[in-house]
BASESE-951880 format. One record per atom (N, C-alpha, C, CB): x, y, z. Coordinates in steps of 0.1 Angstrom, whole numbers, padded with zeros to 4 digits, always signed. Glycine has a CB too. Layout:
XYZ;...
***
This chain:
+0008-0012+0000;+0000+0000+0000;+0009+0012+0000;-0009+0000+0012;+0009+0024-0009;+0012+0035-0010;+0010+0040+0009;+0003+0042-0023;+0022+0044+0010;+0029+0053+0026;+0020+0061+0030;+0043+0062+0026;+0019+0071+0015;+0009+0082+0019;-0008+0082+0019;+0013+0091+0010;-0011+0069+0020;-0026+0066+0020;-0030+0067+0037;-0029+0049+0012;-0040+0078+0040;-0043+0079+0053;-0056+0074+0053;-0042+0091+0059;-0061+0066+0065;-0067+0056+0066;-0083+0062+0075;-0057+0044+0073;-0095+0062+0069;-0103+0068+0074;-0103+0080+0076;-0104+0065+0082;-0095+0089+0071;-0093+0099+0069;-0095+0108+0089;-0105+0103+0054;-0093+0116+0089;-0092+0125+0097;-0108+0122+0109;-0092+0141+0087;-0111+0127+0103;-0129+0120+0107;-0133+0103+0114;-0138+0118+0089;-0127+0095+0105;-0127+0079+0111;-0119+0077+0122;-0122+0068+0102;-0112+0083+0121;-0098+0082+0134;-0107+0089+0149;-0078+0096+0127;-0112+0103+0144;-0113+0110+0156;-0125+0101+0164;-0117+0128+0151;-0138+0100+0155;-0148+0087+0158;-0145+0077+0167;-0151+0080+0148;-0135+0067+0160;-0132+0056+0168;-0124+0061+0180;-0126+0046+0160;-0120+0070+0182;-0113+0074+0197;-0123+0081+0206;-0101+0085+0196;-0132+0088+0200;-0139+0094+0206;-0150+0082+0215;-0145+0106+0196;-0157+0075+0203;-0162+0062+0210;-0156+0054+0226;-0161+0054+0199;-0140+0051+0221;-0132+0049+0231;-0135+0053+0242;-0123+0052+0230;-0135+0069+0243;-0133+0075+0254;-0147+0074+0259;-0127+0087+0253;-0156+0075+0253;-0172+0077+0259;-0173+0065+0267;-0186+0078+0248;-0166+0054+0262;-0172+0041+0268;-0160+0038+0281;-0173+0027+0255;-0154+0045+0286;-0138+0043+0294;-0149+0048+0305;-0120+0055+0289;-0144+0048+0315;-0144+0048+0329;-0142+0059+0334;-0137+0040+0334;-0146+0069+0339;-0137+0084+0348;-0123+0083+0345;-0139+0085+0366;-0117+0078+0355;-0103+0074+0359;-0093+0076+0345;-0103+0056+0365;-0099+0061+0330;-0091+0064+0320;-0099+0073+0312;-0086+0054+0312;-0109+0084+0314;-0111+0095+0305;-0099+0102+0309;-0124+0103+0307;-0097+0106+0321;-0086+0119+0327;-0072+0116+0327;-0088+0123+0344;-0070+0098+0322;-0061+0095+0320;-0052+0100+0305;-0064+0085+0324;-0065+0095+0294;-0064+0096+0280;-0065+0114+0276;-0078+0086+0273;-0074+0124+0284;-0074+0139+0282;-0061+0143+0289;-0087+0147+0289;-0052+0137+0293;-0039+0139+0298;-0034+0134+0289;-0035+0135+0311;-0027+0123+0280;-0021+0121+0272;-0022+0130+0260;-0024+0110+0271;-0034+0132+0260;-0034+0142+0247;-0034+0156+0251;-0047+0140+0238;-0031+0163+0259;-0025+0177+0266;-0012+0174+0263;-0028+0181+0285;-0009+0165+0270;+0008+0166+0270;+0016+0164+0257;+0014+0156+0278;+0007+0159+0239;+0009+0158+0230;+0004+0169+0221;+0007+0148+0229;+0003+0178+0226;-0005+0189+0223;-0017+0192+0218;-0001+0193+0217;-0027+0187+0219;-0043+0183+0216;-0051+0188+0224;-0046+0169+0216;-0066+0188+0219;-0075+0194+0233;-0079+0185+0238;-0088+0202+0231;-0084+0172+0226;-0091+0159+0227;-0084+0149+0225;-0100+0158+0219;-0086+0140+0234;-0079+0121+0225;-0084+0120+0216;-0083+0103+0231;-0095+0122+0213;-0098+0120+0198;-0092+0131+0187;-0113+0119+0196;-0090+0138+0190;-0083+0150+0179;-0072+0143+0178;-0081+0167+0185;-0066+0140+0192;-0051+0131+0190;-0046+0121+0182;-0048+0123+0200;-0056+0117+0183;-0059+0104+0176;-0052+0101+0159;-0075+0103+0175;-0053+0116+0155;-0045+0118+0142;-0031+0119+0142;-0049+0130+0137;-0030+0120+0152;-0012+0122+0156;-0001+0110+0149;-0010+0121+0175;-0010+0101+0146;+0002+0091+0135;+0001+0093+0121;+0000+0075+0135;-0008+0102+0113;-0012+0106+0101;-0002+0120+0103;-0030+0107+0097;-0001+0127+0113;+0005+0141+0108;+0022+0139+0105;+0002+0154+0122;+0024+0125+0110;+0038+0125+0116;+0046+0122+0105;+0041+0115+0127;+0034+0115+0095;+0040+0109+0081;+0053+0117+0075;+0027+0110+0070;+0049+0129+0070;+0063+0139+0068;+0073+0141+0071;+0064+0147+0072;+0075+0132+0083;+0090+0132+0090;+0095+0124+0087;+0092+0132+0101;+0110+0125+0085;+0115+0112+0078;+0120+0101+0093;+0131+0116+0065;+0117+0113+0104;+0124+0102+0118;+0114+0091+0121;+0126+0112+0134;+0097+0091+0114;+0089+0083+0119;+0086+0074+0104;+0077+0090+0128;+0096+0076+0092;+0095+0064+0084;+0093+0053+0092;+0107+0061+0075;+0100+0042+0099;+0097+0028+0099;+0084+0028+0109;+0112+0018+0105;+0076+0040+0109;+0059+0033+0115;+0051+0031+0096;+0046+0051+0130;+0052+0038+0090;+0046+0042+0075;+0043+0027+0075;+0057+0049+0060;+0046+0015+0073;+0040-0002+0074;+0031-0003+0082;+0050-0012+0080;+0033+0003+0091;+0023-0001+0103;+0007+0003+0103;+0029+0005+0116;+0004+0011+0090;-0009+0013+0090;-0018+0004+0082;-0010+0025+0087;-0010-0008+0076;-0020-0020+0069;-0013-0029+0066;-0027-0017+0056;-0018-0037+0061;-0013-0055+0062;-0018-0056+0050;-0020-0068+0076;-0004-0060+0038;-0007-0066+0027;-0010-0084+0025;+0004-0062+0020;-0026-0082+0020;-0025-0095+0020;-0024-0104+0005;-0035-0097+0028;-0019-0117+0005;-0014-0119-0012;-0032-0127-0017;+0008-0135-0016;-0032-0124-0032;-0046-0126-0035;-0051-0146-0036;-0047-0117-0052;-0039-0148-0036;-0042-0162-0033;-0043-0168-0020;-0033-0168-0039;-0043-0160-0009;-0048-0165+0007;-0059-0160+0010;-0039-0163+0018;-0060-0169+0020;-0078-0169+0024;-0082-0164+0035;-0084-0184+0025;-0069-0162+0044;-0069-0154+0061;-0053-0150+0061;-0073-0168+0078;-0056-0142+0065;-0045-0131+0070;-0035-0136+0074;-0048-0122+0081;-0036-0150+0086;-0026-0154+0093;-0013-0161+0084;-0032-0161+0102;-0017-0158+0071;-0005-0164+0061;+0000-0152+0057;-0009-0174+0047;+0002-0136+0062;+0005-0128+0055;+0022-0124+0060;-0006-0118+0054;+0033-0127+0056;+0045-0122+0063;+0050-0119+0077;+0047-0112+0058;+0044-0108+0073;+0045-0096+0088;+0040-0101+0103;+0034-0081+0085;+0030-0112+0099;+0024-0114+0111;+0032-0112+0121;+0018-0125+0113;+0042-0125+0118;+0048-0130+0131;+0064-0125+0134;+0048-0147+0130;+0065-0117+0128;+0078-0109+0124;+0080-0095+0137;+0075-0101+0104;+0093-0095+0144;+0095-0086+0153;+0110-0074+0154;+0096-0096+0164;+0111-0061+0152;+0095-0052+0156;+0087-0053+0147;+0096-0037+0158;+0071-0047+0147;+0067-0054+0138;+0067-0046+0124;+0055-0058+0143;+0062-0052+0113;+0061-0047+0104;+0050-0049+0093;+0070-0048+0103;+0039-0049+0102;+0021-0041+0099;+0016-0041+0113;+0008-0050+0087;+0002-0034+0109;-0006-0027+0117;-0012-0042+0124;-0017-0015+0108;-0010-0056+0124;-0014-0066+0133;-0008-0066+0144;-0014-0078+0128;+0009-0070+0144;+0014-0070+0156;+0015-0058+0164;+0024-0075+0156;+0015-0043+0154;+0015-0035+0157;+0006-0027+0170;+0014-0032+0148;-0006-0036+0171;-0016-0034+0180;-0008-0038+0194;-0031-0044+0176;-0003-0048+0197;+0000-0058+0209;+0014-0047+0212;+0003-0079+0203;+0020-0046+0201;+0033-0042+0202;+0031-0024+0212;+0039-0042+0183;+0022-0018+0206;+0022-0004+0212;+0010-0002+0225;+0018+0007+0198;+0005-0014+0225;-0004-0016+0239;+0010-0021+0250;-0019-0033+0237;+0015-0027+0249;+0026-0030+0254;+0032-0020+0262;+0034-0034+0246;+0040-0015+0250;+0048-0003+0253;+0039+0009+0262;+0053+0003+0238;+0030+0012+0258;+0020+0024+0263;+0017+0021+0281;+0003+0025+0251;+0022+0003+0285;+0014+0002+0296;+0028+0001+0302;+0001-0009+0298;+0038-0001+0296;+0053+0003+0300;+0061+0011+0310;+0057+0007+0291;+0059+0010+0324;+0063+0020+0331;+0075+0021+0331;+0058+0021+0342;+0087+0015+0327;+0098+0014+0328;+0100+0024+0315;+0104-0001+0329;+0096+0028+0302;+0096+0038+0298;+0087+0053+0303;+0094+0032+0288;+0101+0064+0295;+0095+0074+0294;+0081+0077+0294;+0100+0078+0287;+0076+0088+0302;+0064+0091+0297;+0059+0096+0288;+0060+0094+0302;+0067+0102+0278;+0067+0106+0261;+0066+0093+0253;+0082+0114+0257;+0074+0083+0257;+0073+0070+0247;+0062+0065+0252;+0085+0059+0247;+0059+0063+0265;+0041+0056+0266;+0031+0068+0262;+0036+0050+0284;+0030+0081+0259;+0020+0088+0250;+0020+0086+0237;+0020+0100+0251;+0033+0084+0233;+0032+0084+0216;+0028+0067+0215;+0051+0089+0206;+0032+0057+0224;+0028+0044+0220;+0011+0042+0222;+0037+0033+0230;+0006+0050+0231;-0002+0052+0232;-0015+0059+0223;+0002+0053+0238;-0012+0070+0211;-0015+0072+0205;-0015+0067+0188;-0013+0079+0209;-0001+0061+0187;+0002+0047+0179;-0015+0035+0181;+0019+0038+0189;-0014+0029+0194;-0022+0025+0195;-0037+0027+0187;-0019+0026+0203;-0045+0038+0195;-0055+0040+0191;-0056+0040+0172;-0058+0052+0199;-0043+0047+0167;-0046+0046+0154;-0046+0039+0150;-0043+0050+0148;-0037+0028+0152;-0037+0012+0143;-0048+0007+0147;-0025+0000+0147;-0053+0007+0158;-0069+0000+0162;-0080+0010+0152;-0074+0004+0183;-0079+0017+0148;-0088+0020+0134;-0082+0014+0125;-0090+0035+0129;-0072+0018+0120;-0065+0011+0109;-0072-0003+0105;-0050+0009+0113;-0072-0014+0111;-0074-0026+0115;-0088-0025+0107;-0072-0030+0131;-0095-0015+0111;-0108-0021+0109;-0118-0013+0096;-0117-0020+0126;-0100-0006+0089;-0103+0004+0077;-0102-0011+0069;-0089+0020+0072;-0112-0015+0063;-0110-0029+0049;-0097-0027+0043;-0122-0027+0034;-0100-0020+0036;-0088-0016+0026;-0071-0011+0037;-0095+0001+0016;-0075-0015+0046;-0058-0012+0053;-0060-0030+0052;-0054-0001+0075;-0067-0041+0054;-0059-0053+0054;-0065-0055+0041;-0061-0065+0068;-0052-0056+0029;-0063-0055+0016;-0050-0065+0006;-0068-0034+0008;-0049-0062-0010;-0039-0068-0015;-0027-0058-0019;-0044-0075-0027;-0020-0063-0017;-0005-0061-0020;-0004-0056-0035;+0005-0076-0017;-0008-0064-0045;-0008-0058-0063;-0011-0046-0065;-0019-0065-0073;-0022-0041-0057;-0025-0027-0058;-0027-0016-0049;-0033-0027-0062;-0018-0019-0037;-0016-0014-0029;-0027-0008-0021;-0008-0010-0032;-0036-0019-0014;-0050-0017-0007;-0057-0009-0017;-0050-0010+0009;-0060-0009-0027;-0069-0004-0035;-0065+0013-0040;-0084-0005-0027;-0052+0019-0036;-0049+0029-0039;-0044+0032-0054;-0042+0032-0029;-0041+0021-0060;-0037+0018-0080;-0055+0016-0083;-0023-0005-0087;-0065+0013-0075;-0076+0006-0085;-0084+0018-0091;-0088-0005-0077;-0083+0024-0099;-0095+0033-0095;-0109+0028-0102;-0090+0049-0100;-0115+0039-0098;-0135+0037-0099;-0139+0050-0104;-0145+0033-0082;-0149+0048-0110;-0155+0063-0116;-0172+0064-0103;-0160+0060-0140;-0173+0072-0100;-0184+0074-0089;-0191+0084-0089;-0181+0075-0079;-0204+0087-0093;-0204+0100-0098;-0201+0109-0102;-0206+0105-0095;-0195+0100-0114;-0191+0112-0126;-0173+0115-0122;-0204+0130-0124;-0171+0111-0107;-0159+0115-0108;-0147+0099-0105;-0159+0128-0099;-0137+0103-0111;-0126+0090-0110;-0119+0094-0100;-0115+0088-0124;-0118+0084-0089;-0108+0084-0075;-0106+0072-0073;-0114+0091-0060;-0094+0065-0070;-0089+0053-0060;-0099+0049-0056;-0079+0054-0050;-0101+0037-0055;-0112+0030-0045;-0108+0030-0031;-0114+0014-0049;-0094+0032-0029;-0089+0033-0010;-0094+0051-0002;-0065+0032-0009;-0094+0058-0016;-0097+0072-0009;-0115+0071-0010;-0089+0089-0019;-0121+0062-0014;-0132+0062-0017;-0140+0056-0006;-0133+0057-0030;-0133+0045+0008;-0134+0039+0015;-0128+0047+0027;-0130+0029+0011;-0120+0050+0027;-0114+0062+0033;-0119+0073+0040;-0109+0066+0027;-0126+0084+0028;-0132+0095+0032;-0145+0097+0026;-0123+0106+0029;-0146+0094+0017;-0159+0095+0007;-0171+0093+0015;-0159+0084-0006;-0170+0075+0025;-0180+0074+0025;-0187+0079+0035;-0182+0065+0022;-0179+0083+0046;-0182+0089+0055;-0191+0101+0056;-0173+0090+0059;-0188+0107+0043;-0198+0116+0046;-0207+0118+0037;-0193+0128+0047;-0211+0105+0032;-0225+0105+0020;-0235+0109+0023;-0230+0092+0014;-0238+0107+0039;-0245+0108+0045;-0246+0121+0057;-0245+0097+0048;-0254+0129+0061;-0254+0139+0073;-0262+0128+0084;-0264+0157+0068;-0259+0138+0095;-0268+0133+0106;-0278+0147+0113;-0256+0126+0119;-0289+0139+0112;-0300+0147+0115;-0300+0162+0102;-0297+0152+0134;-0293+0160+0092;-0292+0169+0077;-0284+0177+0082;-0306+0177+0070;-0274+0173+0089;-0262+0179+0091;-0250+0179+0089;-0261+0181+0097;-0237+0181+0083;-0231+0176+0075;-0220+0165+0089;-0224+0189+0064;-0214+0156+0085;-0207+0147+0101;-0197+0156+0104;-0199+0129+0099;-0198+0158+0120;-0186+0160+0125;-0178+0149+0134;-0188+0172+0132;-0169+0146+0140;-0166+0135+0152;-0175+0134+0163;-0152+0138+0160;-0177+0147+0166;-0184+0145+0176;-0198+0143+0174;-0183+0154+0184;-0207+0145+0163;-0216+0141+0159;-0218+0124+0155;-0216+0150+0151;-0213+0125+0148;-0212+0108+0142;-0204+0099+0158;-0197+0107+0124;-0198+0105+0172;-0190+0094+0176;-0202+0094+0186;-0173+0095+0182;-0212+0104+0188;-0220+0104+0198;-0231+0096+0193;-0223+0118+0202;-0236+0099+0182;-0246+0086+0176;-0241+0067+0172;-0250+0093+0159;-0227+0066+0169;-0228+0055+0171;-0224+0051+0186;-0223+0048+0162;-0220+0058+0196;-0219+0053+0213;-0235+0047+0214;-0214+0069+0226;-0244+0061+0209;-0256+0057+0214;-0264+0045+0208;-0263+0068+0213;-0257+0039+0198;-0265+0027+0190;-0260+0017+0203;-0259+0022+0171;-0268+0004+0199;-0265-0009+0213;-0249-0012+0214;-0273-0027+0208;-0240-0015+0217;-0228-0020+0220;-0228-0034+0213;-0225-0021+0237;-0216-0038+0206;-0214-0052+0199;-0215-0060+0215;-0196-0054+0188;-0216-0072+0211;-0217-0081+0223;-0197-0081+0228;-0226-0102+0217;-0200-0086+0242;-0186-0083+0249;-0176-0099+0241;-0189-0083+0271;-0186-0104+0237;-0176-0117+0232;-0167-0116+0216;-0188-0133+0231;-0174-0103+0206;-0174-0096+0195;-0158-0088+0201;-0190-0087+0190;-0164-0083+0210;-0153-0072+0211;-0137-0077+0218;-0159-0058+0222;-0140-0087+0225;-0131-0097+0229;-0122-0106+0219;-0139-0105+0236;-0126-0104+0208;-0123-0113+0198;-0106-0108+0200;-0132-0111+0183;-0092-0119+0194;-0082-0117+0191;-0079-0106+0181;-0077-0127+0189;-0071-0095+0182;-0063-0087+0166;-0068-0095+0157;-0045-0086+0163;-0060-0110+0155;-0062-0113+0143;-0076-0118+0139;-0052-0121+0141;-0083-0117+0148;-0097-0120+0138;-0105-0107+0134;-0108-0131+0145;-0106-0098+0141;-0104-0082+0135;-0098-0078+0120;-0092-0076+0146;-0084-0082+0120;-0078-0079+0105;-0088-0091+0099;-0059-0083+0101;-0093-0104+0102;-0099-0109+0092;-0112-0110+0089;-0096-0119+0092;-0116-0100+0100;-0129-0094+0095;-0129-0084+0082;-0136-0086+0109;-0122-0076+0081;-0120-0064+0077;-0113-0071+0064;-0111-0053+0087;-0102-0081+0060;-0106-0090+0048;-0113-0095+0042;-0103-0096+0047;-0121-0100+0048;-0134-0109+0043;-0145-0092+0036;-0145-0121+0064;-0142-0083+0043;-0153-0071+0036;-0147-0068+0022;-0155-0055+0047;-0130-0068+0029;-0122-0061+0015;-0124-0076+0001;-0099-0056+0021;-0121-0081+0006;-0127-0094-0002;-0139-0091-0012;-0134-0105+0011;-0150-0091-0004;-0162-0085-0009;-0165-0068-0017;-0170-0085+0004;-0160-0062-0011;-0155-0048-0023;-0152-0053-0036;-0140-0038-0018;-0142-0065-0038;-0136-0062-0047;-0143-0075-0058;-0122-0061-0043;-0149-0079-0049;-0160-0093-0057;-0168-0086-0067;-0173-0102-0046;-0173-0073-0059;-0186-0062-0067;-0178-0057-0076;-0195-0048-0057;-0167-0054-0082;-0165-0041-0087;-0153-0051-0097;-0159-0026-0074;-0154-0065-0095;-0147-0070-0112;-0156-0075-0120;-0136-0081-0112;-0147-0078-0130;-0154-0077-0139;-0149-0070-0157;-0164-0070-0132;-0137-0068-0153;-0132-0067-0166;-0126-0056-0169;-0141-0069-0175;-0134-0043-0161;-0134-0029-0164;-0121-0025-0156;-0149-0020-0160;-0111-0018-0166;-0100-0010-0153;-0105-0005-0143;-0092+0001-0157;-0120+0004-0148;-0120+0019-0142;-0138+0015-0143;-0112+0035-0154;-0141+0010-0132;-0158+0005-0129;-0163+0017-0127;-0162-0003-0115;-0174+0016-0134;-0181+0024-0127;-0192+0021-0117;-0185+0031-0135;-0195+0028-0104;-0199+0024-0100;-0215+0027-0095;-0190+0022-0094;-0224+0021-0087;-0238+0027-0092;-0239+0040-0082;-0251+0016-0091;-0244+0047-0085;-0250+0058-0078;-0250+0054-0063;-0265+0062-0085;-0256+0044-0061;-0262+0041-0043;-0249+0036-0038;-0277+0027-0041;-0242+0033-0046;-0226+0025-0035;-0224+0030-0025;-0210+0026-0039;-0224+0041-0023;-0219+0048-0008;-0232+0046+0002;-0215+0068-0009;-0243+0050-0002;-0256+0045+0007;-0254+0026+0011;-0272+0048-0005;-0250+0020+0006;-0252+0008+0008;-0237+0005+0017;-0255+0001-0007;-0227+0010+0011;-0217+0001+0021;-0216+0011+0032;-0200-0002+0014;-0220+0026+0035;-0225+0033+0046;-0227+0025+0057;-0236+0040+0044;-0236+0018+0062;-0237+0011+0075;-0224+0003+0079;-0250-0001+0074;-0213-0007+0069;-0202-0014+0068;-0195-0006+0075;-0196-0018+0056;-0191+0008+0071;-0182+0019+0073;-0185+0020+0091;-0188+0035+0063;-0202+0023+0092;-0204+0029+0106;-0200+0019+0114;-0218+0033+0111;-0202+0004+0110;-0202-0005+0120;-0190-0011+0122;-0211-0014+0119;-0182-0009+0117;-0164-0009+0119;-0164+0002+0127;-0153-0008+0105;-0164+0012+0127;-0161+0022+0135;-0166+0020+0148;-0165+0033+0129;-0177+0016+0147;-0184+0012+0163;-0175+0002+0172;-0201+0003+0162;-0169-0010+0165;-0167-0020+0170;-0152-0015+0172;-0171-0031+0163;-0143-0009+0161;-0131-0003+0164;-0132+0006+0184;-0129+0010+0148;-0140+0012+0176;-0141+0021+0192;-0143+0013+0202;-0154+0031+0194;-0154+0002+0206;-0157-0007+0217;-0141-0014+0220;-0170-0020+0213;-0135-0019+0211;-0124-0031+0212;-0111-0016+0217;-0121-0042+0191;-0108-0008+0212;-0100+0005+0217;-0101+0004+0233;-0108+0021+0211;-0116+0010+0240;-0115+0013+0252;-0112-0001+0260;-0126+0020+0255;-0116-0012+0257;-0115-0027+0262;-0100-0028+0263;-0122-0038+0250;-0090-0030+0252;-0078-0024+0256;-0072-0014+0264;-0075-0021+0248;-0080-0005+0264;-0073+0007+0273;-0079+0001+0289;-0081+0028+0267;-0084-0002+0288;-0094-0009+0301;-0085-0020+0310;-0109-0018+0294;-0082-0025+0299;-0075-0040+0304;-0060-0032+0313;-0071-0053+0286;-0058-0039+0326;-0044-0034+0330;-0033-0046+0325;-0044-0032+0348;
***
């Protein structure tokens, strides 16, 4: 996947943190609104972007892997993909375990457990962006492109940012706090869903990217696609984000 492909764009990131935090406990709200003061933020969820801004720097190249897991088109689950089992890591699977780790690390700095800690939260979206656990040939869908109302964009920026805002809430256009407050308020995945291992997470989020790409062959470089696509894979979008968020604070929860 292209380095410079950001994952849920600005908006998906802030959501799934914000969710996090709504569902945390007193204790790690004041914990997580301290992490993100001391990283310069108002919000954890504003924070939350803090591995997308960093891209620019060439001192945080070897995280640029860590935001998706190439997977090859002839496997059927993730757990055959390289990186898995490979240390430090090198994708966004071990990446999860790896910066939960570190972040609960007291023998480190408290600058390296905020930034592992903010690592964190992002790769826990990442995970559950489809197109971050996607194929390697076209780099999570950022070579495919699609034509979509008239206009031609990558299918990864189209999953990314597009779809998020096909839709307003209450005919308003989404903000984080809008969209993180409405899906907190939808029911909670069951605690055995959110419990699940990383790796069946990335192979949830395969099995969808899977399915994206079942709809849209067919011969054409450059699909077009129907008018309603974004209405229809809209709920997919919200409900990764819900479950990203639940499985986040469950982590942050766990000592």
């Amino acid at each position: 996947m292209a380095s410079s492909a950001y994952s849920w764009g600005s908006l998906g990131h802030q959501v799934v943190c914000d969710i996090a935090w709504r569902s945390s406990a007193p204790a790690v709200q004041r914990q997580l609104a301290s992490v993100a003061k001391r990283m310069g933020y108002k919000t954890f969820a504003e924070s939350c972007t803090w591995a997308d801004k960093i891209k620019s720097q060439s001192r945080y190249d070897s995280l640029k892997p860590l935001h998706y897991m190439n997977i090859d088109r002839r496997d059927a689950h993730v757990r055959s993909a390289a990186c898995v089992s490979r240390q430090p890591p090198q994708c966004v699977l071990p990446a999860i375990q790896y910066y939960l780790d570190e972040a609960k690390n007291t023998a480190l700095s408290q600058k390296q457990r905020d930034k592992a800690l903010l690592l964190l939260g992002h790769f826990v979206a990442d995970i559950h962006q489809p197109l971050h656990v996607s194929y390697k040939d076209d780099r999570g869908g950022t070579r495919k492109m699609v034509v979509y109302q008239g206009k031609l964009m990558n299918l990864h920026r189209l999953w990314d940012t597009q779809l998020l805002y096909c839709q307003g809430i209450n005919g308003k256009r989404p903000t984080w706090r809008r969209l993180g407050a409405e899906l907190f308020n939808r029911p909670q995945p069951s605690l055995e869903k959110i419990k699940l291992p990383a790796i069946e997470w990335a192979q949830e989020s395969f099995e969808i990217t899977k399915a994206i790409y079942q709809e849209i062959n067919g011969g054409n470089k450059k699909p077009l696609l129907a008018n309603d696509y974004c209405e229809r894979h809209y709920p997919v979008a919200l409900s990764q984000l819900r479950l990203a968020g639940s499985r986040l604070a469950a982590l942050l929860a766990d000592d």
